[in-house]
C-alpha positions in Angstrom: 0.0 0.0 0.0 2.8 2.6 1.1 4.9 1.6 -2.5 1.3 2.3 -4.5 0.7 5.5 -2.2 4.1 7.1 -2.7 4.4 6.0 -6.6 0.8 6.4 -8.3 -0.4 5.0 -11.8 -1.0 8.6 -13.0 -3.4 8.3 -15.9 -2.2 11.2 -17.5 -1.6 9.9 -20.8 -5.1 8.5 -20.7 -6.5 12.2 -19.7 -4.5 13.4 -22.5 -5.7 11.5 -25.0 -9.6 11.8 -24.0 -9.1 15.8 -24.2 -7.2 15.7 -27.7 -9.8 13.2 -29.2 -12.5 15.6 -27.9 -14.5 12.7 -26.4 -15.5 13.7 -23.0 -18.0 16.1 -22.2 -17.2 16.6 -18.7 -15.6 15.4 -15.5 -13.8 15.4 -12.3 -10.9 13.6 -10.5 -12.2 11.1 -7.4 -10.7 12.4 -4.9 -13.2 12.4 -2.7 -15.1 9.6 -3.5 -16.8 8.2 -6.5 -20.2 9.2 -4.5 -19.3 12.7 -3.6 -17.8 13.8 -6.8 -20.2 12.3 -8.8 -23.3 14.4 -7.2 -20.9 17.7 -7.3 -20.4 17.0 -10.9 -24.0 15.9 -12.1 -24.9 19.4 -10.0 -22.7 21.8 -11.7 -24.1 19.7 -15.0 -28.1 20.3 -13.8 -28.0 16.5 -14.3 -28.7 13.0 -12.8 -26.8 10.1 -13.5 -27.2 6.2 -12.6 -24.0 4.4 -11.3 -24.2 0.4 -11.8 -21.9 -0.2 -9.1 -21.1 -4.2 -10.4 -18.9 -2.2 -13.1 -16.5 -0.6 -11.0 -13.4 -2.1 -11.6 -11.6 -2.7 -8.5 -8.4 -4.0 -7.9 -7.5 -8.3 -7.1 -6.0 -7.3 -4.2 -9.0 -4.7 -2.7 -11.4 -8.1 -3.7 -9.4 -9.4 -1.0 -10.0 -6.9 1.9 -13.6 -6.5 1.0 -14.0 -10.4 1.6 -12.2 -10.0 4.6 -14.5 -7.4 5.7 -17.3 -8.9 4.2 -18.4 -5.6 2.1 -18.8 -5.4 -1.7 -15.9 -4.1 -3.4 -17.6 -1.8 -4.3 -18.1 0.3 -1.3 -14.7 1.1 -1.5 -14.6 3.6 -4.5 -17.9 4.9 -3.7 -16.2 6.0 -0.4 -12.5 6.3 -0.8 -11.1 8.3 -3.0 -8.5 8.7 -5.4 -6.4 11.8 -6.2 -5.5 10.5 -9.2 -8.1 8.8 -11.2 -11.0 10.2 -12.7 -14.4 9.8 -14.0 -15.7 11.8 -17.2 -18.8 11.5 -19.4 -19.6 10.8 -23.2 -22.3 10.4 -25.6 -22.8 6.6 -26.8 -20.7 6.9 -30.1 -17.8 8.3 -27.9 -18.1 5.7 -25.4 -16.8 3.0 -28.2 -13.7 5.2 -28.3 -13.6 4.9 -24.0 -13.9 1.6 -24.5 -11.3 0.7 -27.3 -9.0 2.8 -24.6 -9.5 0.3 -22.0 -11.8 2.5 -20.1 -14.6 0.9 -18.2 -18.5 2.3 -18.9 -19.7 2.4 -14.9 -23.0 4.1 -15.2 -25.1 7.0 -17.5 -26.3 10.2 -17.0 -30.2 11.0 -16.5 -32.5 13.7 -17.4 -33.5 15.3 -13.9 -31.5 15.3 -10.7 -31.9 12.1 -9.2 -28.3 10.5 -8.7 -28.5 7.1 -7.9 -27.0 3.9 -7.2 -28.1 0.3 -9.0 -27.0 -2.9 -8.2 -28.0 -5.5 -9.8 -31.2 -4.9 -10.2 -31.8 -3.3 -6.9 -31.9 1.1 -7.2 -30.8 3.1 -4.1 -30.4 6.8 -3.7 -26.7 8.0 -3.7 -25.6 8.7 0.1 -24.8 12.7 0.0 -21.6 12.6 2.1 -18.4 11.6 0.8 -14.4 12.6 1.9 -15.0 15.7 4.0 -11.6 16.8 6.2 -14.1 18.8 8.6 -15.3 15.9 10.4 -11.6 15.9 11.7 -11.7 11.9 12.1 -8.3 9.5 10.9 -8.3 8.1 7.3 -9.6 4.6 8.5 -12.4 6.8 10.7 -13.8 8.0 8.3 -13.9 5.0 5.6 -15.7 2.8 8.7 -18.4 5.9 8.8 -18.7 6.3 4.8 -18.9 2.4 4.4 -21.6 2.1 7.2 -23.5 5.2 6.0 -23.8 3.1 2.4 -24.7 0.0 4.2 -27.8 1.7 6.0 -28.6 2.9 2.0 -28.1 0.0 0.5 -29.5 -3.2 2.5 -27.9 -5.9 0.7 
């Protein structure tokens, strides 16, 4: 964990190519949380948007922990975020060219403002609270309140 924290996978190149292609219409970094930055961006957008969480890709290793724990993998993203990766959005001819990058399709956006989680075939509002260093608690704090605020959300 401390090699992957103190030498990141920047996706830069990745970025670089979505902006030079001109595929993305919008999008933020994760850094506080697929959940939280995902409502901030669908707001400043006047949007909604429908996350199917079973496409998150997550990491071998994290499927580990979240056994361990006995969470969905899931909840990790949705809570944890990660300074350097990113979500952005495209139209459904784009989205070929996402996915030819290697990029993984993890949800749409919605007329309205209703931002919502589906898993499987289960829908659950989005939890509003994400990465927040007001609530002055340690990393591990505040992933144990983030996880068990999604767990009272999503009773699966």
């Amino acid at each position: 964990a401390k090699e992957k924290i103190l030498t990141p996978n920047l996706p830069d190149k990745v970025s670089e190519k979505i902006s030079k292609i001109k595929i993305g219409n919008g999008g933020t970094d994760i850094s506080d949380g697929l959940c939280a930055d995902l409502l901030d961006m669908c707001k400043s957008s006047g949007v909604g948007a429908t996350l199917e969480v079973t496409k998150i890709p997550v990491h071998k290793n994290l499927l580990l922990v979240a056994e361990k724990l006995n969470i969905p993998p899931w909840m990790f993203p949705l809570t944890i975020g990660g300074d350097f990766q990113f979500i952005f959005t495209c139209n459904k001819r784009n989205s070929t060219f996402a996915k030819r990058m290697g990029l993984s399709e993890i949800g749409f956006i919605n007329e309205g403002d209703e931002i919502v989680i589906k898993n499987k075939d289960k829908i659950y509002k989005i939890p509003l609270e994400g990465h927040e260093d007001s609530r002055n608690l340690s990393f591990r704090e505040e992933v144990d309140y983030l996880i068990n605020l999604i767990k009272d959300n999503v009773n699966d």
